[in-house]
C-alpha positions as CSV (number, residue, x, y, z in Angstrom):
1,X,-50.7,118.6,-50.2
2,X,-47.3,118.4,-48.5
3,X,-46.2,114.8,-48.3
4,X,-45.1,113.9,-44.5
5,X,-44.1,110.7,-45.1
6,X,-41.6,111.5,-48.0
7,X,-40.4,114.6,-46.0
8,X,-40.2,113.3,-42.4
9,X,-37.0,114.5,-40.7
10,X,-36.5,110.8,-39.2
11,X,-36.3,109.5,-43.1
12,X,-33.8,112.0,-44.3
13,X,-31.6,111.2,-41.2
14,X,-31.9,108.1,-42.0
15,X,-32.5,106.9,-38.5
16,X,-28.5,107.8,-37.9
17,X,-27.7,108.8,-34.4
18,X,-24.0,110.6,-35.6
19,X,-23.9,113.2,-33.4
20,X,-22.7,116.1,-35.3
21,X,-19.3,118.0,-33.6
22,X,-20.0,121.3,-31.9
23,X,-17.9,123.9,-33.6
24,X,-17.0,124.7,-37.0
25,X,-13.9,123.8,-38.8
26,X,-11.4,127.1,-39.9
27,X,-13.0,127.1,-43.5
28,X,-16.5,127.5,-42.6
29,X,-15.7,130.9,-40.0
30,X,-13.0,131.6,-43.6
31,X,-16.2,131.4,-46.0
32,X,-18.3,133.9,-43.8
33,X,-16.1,136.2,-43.9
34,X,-15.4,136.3,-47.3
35,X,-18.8,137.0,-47.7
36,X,-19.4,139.7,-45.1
37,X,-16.1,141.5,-46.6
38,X,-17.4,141.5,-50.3
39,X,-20.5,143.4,-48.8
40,X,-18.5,145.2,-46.6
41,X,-16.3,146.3,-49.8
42,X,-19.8,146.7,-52.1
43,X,-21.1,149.1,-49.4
44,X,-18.1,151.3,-49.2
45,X,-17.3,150.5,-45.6
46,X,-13.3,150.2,-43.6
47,X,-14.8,147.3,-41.4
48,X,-17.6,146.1,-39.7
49,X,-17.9,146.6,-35.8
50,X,-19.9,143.5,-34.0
51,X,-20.9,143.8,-30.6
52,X,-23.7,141.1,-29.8
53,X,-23.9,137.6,-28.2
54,X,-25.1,136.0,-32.2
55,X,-22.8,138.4,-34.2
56,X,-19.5,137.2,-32.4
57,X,-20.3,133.4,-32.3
58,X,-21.1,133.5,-35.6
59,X,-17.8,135.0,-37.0
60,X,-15.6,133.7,-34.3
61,X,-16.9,130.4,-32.9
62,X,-16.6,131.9,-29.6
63,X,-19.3,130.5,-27.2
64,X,-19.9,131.5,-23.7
65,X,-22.4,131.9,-21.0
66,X,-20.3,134.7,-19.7
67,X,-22.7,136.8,-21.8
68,X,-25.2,136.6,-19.5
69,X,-23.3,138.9,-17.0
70,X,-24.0,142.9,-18.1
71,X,-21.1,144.4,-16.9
72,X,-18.6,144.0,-19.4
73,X,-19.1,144.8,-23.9
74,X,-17.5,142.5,-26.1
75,X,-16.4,143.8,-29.1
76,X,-15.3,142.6,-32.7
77,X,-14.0,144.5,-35.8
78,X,-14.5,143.2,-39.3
79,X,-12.2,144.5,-41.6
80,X,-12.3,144.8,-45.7
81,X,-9.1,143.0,-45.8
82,X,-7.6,140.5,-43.0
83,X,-9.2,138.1,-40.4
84,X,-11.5,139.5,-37.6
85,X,-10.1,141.3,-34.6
86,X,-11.4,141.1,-31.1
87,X,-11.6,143.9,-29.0
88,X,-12.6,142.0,-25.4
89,X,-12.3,142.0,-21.5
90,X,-9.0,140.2,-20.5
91,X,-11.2,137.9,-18.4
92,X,-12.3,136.3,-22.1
93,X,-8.7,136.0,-23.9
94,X,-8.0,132.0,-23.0
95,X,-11.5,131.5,-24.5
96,X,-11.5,133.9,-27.7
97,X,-7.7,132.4,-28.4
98,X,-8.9,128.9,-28.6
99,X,-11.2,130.4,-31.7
100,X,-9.6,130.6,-35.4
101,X,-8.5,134.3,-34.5
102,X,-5.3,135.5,-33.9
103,X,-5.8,139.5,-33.1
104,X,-7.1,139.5,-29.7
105,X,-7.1,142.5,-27.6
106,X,-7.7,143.2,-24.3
107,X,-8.3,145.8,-21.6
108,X,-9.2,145.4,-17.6
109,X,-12.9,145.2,-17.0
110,X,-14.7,146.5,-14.9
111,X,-13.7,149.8,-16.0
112,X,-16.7,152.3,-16.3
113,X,-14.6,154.9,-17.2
114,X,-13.2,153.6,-20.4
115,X,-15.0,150.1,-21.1
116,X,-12.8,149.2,-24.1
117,X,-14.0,152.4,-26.1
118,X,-10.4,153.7,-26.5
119,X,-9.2,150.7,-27.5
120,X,-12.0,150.0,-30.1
121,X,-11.5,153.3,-31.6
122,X,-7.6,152.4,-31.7
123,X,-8.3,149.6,-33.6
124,X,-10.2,151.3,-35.9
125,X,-8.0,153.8,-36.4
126,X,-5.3,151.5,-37.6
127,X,-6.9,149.7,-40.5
128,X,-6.3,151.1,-44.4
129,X,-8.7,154.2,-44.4
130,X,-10.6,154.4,-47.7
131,X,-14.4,155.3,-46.9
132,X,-14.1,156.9,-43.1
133,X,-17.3,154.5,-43.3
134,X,-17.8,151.9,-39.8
135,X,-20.6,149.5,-40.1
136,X,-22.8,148.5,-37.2
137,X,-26.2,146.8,-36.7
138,X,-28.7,149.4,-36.1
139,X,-31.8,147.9,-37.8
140,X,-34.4,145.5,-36.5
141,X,-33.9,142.4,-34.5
142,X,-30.6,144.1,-33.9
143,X,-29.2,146.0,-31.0
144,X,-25.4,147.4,-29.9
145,X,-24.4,146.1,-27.1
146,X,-22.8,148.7,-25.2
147,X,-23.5,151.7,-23.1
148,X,-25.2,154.6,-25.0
149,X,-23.0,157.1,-23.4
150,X,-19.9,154.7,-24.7
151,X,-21.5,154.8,-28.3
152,X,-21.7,158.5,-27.8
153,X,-18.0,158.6,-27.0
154,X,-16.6,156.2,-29.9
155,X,-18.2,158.5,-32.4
156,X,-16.3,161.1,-30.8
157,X,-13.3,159.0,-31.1
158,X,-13.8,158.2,-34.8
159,X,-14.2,162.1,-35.8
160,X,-14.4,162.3,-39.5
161,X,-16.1,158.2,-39.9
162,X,-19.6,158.1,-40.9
163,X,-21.9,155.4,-39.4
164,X,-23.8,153.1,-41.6
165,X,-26.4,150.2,-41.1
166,X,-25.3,146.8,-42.0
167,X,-28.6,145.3,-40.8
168,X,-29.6,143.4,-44.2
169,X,-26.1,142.5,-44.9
170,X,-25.7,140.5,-42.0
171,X,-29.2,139.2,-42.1
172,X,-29.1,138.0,-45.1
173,X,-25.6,136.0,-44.3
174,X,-26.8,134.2,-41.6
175,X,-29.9,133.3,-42.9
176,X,-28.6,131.0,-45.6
177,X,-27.4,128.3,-43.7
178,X,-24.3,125.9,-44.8
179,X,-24.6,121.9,-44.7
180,X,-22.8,121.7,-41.1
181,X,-25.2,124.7,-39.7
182,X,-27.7,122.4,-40.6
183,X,-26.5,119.0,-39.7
184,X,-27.0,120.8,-36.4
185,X,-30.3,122.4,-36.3
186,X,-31.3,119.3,-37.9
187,X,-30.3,116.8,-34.3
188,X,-31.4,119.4,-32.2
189,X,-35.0,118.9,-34.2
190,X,-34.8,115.2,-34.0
191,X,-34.0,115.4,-30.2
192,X,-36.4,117.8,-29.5
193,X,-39.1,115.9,-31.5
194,X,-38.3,112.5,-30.0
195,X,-38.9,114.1,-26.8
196,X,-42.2,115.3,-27.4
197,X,-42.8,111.9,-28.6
198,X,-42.1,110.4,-25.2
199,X,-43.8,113.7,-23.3
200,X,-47.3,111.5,-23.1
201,X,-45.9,108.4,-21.4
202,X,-45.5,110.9,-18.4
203,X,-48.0,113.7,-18.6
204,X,-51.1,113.2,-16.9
205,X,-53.6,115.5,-15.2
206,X,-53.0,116.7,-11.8
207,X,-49.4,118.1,-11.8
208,X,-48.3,121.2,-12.4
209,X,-46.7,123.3,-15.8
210,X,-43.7,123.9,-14.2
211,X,-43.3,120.1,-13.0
212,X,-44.0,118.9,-16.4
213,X,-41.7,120.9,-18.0
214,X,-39.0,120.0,-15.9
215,X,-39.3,116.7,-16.5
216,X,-39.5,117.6,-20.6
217,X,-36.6,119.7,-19.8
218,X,-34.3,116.9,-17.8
219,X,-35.6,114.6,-20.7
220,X,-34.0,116.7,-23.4
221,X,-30.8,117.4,-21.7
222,X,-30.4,113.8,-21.3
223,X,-30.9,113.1,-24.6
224,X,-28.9,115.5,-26.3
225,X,-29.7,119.1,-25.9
226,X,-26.7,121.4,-24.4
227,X,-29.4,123.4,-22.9
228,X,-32.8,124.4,-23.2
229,X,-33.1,128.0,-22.7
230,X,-36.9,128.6,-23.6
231,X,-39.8,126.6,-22.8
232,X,-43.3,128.4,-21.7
233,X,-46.1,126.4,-21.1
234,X,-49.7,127.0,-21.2
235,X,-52.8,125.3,-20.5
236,X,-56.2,125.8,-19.8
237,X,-60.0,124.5,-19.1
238,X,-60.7,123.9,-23.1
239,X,-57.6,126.0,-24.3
240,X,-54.9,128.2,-23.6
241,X,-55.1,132.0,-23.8
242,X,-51.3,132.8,-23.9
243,X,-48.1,131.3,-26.1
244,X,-45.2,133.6,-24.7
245,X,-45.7,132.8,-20.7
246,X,-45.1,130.0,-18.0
247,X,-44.7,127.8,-17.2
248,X,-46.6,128.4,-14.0
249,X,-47.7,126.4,-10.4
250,X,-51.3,125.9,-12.3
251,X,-52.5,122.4,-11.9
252,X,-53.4,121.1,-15.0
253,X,-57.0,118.8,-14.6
254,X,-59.1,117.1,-17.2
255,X,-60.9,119.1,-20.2
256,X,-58.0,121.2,-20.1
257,X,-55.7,121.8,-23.0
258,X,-51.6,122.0,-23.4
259,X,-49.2,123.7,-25.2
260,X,-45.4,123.4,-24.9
261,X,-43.1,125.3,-26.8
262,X,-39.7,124.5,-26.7
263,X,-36.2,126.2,-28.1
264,X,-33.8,123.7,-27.2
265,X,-30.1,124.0,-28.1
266,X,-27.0,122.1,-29.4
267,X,-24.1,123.8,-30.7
268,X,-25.0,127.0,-30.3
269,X,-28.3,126.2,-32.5
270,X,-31.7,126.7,-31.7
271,X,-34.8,124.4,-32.9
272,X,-38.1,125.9,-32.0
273,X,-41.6,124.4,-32.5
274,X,-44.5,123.3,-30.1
275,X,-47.4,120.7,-29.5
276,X,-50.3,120.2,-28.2
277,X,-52.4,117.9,-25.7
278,X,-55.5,117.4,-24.4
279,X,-56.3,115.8,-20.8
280,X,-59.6,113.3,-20.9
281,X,-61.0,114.9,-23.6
282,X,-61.2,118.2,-26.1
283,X,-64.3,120.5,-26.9
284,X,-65.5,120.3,-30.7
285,X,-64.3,123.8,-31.2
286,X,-60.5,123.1,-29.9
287,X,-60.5,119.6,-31.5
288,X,-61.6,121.5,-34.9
289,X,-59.3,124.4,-34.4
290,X,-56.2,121.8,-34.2
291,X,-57.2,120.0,-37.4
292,X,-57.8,123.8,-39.3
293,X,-54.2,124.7,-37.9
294,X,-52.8,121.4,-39.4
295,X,-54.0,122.0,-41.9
296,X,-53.2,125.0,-42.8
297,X,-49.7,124.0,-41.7
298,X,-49.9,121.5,-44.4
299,X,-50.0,124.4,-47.3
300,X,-47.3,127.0,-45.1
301,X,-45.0,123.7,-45.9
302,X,-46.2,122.8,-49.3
303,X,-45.7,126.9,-50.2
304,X,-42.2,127.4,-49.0
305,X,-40.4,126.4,-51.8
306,X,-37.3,128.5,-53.3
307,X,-38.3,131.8,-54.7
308,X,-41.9,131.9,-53.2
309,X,-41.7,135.0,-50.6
310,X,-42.3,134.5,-47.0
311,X,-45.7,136.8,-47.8
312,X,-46.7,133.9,-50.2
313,X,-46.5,131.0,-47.2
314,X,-48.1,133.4,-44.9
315,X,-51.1,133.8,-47.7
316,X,-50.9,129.9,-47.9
317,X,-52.1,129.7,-44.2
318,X,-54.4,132.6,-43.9
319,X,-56.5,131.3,-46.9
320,X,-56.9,127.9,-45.2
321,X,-57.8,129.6,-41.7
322,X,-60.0,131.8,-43.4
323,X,-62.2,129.1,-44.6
324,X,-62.2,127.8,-41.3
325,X,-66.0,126.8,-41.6
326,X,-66.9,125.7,-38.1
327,X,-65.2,128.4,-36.4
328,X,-66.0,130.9,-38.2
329,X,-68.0,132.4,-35.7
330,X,-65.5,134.2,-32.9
331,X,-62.4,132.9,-35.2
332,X,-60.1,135.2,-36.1
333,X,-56.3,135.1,-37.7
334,X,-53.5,136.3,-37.0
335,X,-53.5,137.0,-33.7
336,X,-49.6,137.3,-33.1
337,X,-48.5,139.2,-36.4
338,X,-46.7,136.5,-37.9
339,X,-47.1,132.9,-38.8
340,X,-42.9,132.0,-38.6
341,X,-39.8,132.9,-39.0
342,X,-36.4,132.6,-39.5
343,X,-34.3,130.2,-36.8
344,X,-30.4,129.5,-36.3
345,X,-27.7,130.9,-33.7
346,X,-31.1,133.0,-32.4
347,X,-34.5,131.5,-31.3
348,X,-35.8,133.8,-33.7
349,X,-34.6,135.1,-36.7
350,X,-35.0,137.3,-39.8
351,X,-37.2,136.9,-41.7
352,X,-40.7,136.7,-40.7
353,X,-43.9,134.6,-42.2
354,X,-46.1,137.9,-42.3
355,X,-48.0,139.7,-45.0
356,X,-45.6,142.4,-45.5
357,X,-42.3,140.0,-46.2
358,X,-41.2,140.0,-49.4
359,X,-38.1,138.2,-48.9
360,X,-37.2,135.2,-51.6
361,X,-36.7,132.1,-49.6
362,X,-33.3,130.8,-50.6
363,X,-32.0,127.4,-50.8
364,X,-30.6,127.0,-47.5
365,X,-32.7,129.2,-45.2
366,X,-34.2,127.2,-42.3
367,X,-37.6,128.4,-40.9
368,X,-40.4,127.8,-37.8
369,X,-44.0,127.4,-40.0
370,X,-46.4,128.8,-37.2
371,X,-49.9,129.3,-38.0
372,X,-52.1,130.2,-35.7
373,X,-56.1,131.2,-34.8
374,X,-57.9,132.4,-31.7
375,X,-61.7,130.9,-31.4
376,X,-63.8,130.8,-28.5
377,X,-63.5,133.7,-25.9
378,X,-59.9,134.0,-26.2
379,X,-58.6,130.5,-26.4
380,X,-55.8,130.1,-29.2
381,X,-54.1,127.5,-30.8
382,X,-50.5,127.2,-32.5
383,X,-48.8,124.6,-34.3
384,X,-45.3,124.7,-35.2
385,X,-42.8,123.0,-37.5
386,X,-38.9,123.7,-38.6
387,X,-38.0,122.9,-41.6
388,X,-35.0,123.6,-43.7
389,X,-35.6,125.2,-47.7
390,X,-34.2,122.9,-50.4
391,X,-34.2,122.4,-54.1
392,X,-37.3,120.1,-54.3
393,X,-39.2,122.7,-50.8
394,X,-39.8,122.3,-47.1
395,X,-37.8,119.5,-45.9
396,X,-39.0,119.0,-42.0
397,X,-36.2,119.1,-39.5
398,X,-39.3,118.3,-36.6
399,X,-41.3,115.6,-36.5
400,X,-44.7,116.2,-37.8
401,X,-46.9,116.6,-35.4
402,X,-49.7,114.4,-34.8
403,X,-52.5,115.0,-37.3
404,X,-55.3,114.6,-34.7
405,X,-54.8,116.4,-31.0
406,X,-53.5,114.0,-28.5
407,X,-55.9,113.4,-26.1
408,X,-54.1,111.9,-22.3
């Protein structure tokens, strides 16, 4: 059985408060792309074009909330040989030239006529030619981020260059996370959990989701976040029947059950795990369904070791929940297709806990453990940890939740 106590994220910090600094220092953004450019050199490729939010911070360090706005592509090109070159609006040059870069080019945006494609297929043009191969994210959990119709017209541009997918490549890149990627994912964790510790000294029955979650919300800014971009809320008369919606204007009353699940943010890293609560008192059945999902919980941790597949901790789960004895009746598993998943610069990332993934957890990788069960017309319940992969297993970033529901 996994061993909280020897694994508890408060033990292997220590009970340290260093903050760890935001940013990355030249040699970490150096050592990614050495990595990228042996597999962009393996695959037969001239470069690597990046156009997401994720893809950019993670080669460039660039960080803004400007991505929020729609009207303008950013751009980045990856070469075999050389440091990265960014293709961007001239509204983002004083922030992309504080990065480690020093090839930053620009055109006027808003220009729906020519919204940097020219200029990206310039850029292209000019590197060594060897393959007439151009890499680009095309797989899943991926998408290009810019107009179709521009696409269109770059590959017009780049007559002669063949497109190839670079989805695994990439994926596999970021999931392996380095020690400062974790120092981190691992404070955001702590803050986030020490949080939800405090979250029962001021929930109580009779306010709403939303005005609990604001206060949650204030709380972790205050205590470290940068921002906390996803929190839904769910509650219910003996259970919740949703983990992807809310917070809403419902009034949450006694006999009804809680979930918060939060994806807080410091660096540009995401933690992501939830809890649950109970107001007065819990049903048999919800109180039974949160000791099964511990449980179970307990073996996803104790089975993600290095070189165990992420179908193998999935199986770990499932076996638990299907011997789920008193709910058997009206139980049923896997209700959301997955029981975890990759976290980092994305609330979620590749790869998933699921039946069907056969990817080798790595040394390194850092994971959200989320089993889960739905029991008694409709209600479900969730329970999720983050925990970072290591020589010896699962060494929880969270706090472990508590092992019996907290009842307010």
């Amino acid at each position: 059985m996994f061993d909280v106590t020897k694994k508890s994220a408060r033990e292997n910090l220590g009970g340290s408060e260093i903050v760890p600094p935001r940013g990355f220092l030249d040699s970490e953004y150096e050592e990614r792309l050495d990595k990228v450019q042996e597999s962009i050199r393996n695959k037969q490729l001239d470069a690597i074009v990046l156009t997401s939010e994720h893809d950019i911070l993670y080669f460039s360090g660039f960080y803004s909330q400007f991505w929020q706005s729609p009207t303008r592509p950013w751009f980045m090109v990856l070469p075999a040989e050389g440091k990265p070159i960014a293709v961007i609006p001239s509204i983002g040059f004083d922030g992309m030239d504080k990065t480690w870069l020093d090839d930053i080019r620009v055109w006027e945006s808003p220009n729906p006529k020519d919204e940097g494609v020219s200029l990206l297929a310039r850029t292209i043009l000019e590197l060594p030619r060897k393959f007439s191969r151009i890499g680009f994210s095309l797989g899943a959990e991926n998408y290009v981020r810019m107009p179709l119709n521009d696409y269109a017209r770059l590959g017009e541009l780049l007559n002669g260059f063949e497109i190839a997918d670079v989805t695994n490549e990439l994926q596999r890149l970021q999931s392996v996370k380095s020690s400062c990627e974790i120092a981190k994912l691992r404070y955001i964790s702590k803050v986030t959990s020490e949080g939800f510790a405090y979250l029962p000294s001021y929930l109580s029955a009779g306010e709403t989701e939303r005005e609990t979650c604001k206060k949650f919300m204030i709380d972790l800014l205050n205590r470290g976040a940068d921002s906390v971009p996803f929190m839904i809320a769910g509650s219910g008369y003996w259970g919740y029947q949703n983990i992807i919606m809310g917070p809403t204007d419902r009034i949450m009353n006694a006999e009804d059950v809680l979930v918060i699940d939060t994806g807080a943010v410091y660096g540009g890293y995401y933690c992501d795990f939830d809890r649950n609560y109970a107001f007065g008192h819990a049903d048999q059945w919800t109180l039974d369904a949160y000791d099964l999902v511990y449980e179970a919980t307990n073996f996803g941790l104790e089975a993600a070791v290095p070189g165990a597949t992420c179908s193998d901790v999935f199986w770990a789960m499932q076996n638990v929940l299907d011997l789920g004895g008193a709910l058997r009746e009206g139980q049923s598993q896997n209700c959301v297709g997955r029981y975890g998943h990759g976290i980092g610069v994305r609330l979620t990332e590749w790869p998933s806990i699921s039946a069907k993934d056969h990817t080798l957890l790595e040394v390194g990788m850092v994971l959200a453990i989320e089993p889960s069960i739905s029991y008694g017309e409709g209600r479900l319940m969730v329970q999720e940890e983050n925990v970072v992969i290591t020589e010896q297993g699962a060494e929880l970033l969270s706090h472990r939740a508590s092992e019996k529901m907290i009842v307010i």
